[in-house]
C-alpha positions as CSV (number, residue, x, y, z in Angstrom):
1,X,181.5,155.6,54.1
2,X,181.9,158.0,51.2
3,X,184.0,157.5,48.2
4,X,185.3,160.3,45.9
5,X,184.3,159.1,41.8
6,X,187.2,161.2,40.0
7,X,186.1,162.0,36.7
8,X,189.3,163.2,34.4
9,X,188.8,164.8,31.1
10,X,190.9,165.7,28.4
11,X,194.3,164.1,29.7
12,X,196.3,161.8,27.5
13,X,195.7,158.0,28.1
14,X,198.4,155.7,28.7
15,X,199.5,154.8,24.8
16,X,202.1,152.2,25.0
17,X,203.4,150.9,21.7
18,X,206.4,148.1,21.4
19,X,209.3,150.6,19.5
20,X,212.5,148.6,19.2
21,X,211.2,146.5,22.2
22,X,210.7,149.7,24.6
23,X,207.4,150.4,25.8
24,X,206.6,153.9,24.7
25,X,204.3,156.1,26.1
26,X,202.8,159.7,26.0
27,X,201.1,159.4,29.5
28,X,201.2,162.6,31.2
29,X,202.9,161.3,33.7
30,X,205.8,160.6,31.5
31,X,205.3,163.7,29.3
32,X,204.1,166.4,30.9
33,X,201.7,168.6,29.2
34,X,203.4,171.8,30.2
35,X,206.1,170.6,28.1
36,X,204.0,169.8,24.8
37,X,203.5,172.8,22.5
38,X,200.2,171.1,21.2
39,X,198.6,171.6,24.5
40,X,199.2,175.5,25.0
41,X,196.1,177.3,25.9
42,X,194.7,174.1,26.7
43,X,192.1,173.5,29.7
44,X,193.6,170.2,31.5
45,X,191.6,171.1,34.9
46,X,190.3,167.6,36.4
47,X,186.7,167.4,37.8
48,X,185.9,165.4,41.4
49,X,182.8,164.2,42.6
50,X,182.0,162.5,45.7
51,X,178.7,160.1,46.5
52,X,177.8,157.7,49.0
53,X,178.8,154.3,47.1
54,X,180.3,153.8,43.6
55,X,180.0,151.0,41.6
56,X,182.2,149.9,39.3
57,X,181.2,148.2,36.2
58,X,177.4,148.1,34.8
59,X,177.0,143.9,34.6
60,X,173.8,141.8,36.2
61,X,176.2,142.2,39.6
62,X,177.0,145.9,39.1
63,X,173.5,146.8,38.5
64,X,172.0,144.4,40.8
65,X,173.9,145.8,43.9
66,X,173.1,149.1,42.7
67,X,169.3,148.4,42.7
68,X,169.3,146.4,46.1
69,X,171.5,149.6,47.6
70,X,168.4,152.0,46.8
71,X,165.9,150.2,47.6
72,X,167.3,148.9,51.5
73,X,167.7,153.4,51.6
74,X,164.2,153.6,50.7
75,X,162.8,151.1,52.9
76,X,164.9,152.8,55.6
77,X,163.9,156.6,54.7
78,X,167.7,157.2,53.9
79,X,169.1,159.7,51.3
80,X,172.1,157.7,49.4
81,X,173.7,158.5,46.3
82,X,175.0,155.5,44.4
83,X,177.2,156.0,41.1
84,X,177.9,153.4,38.7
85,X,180.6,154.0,35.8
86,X,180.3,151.6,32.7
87,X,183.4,151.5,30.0
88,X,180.7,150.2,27.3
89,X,179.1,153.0,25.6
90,X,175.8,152.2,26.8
91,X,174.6,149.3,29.6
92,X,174.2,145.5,28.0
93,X,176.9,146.6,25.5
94,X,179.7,144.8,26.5
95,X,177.9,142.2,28.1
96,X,177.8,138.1,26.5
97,X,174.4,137.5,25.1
98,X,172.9,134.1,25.1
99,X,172.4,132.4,28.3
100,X,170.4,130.2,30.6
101,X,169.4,131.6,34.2
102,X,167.8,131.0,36.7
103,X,165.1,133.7,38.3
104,X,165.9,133.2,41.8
105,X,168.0,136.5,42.1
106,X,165.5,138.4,39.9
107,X,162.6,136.9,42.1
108,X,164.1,138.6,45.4
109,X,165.2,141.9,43.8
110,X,161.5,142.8,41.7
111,X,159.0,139.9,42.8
112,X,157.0,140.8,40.2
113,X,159.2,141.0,37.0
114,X,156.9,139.5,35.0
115,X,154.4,142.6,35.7
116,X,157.7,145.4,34.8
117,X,158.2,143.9,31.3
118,X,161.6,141.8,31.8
119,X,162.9,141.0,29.1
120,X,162.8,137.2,30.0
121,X,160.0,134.9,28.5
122,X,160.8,131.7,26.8
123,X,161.5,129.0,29.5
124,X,163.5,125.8,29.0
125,X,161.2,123.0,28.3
126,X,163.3,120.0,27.0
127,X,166.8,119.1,27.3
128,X,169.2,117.1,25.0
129,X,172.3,116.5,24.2
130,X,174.1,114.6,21.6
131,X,177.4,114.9,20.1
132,X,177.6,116.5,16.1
133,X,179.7,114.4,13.9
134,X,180.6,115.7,10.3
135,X,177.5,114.2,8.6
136,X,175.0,113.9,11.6
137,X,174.4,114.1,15.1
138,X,174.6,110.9,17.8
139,X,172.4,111.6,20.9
140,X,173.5,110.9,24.2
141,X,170.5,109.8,27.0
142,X,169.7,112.7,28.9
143,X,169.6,112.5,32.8
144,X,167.5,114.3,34.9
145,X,169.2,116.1,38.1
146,X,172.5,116.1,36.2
147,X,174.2,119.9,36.0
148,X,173.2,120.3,32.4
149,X,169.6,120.5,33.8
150,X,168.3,123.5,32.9
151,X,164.2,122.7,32.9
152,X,162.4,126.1,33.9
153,X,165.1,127.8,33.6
154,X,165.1,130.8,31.2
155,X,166.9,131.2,27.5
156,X,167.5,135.5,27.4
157,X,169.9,137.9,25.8
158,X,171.3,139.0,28.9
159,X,172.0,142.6,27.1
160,X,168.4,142.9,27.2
161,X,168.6,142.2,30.9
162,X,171.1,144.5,32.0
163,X,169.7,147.2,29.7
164,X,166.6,146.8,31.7
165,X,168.0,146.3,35.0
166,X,169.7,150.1,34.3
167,X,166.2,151.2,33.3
168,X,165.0,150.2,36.3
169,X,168.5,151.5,38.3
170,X,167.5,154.9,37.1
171,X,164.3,155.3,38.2
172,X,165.2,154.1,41.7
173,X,167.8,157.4,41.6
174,X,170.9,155.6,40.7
175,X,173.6,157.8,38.7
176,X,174.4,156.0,35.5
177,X,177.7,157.0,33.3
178,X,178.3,154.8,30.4
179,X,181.6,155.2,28.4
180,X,183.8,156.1,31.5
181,X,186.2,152.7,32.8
182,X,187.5,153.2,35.8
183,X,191.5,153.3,35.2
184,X,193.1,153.6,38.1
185,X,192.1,153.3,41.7
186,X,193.0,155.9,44.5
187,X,193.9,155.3,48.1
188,X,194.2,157.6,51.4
189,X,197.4,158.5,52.7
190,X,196.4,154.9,55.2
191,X,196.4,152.9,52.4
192,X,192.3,152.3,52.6
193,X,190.3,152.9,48.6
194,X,189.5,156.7,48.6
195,X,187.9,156.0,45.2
196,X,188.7,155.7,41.2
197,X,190.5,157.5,38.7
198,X,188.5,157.2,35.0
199,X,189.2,157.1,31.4
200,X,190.9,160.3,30.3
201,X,189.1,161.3,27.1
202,X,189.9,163.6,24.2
203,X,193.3,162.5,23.5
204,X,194.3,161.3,19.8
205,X,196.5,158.5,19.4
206,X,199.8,160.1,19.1
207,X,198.9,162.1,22.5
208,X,197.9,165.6,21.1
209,X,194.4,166.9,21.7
210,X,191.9,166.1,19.4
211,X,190.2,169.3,18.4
């Protein structure tokens, strides 16, 4: 199945402000550019692009499924082009650092992480917990096998991770774009996902274009 990635530049956002308790906007939808003066002589053409799978979003999932895509098309001699569009400005931006995980899904996707350089390294090796008063702390007994056991598992700056899962996305072939969020999603004339609409870009608050 192929789905279209439409990449649109240079066309307003949706701006909506509350104004007297009206939602305003300066979508293009709503005001046409042909109409503005500020966009005479403008270039408002949109650019398409088609590949074989697009991924939305560049988290552990995102980049994960974009790494197990090209490798199953290597291992099968296939040709498949697999985009992935990322709002942040760059992969591991946007995503929550500090966590605990566990390496079973990095253990089938690179077997030998360790060998690549992941950025994971320090292992759990005690638990507690205990409850922080104003002056103090009062420990609580720790039980193994309870699902605040973490023993094994690794501390990381998932950032780090996802910024090296993309590494590693790239040089398996996959397409990266940071700074483009998928806005709006586009259908067929049956209903069925023909692809995404992204970001428009270039457009200054009160919808003229920024120069």
């Amino acid at each position: 199945m192929r789905i279209a990635a439409v990449l649109r530049f240079r066309v307003t956002p949706s701006i909506r402000n509350v104004v007297n308790n009206k939602w305003k906007t300066t979508h293009y939808t709503v005001k046409p550019r042909d109409k503005d003066p500020r966009w005479k002589d403008v270039n408002m053409e949109r650019t398409a692009d088609e590949c074989d799978v697009l991924i939305v979003g560049g988290g552990p999932s995102g980049m994960s499924a974009a790494i197990r895509l090209k490798q199953l098309a290597a291992e099968k001699g296939q040709e498949l082009r697999v985009c992935l569009v990322e709002k942040a400005a760059e992969i591991g931006a946007h995503t929550l650092s500090g966590a605990v995980i566990e390496t079973r899904a990095m253990d089938e996707l690179f077997p030998n992480w360790k060998e690549l350089g992941a950025p994971i390294h320090q292992q759990v090796t005690k638990e507690s917990i205990a409850i922080l008063t104003e002056n103090g702390r009062i420990p609580i007994p720790y039980i193994p096998g309870v699902p605040l056991n973490n023993h094994g598992n690794y501390v990381v700056r998932l950032g780090h991770v996802v910024r090296w899962l993309g590494e590693k996305a790239e040089e398996l072939g996959v397409e990266i774009y940071p700074g483009y969020a998928a806005q709006e999603i586009l259908y067929h004339e049956d209903g069925s996902v023909k692809g995404i609409a992204t970001n428009d870009v270039g457009i200054a608050k009160d919808g003229s274009p920024k120069v």
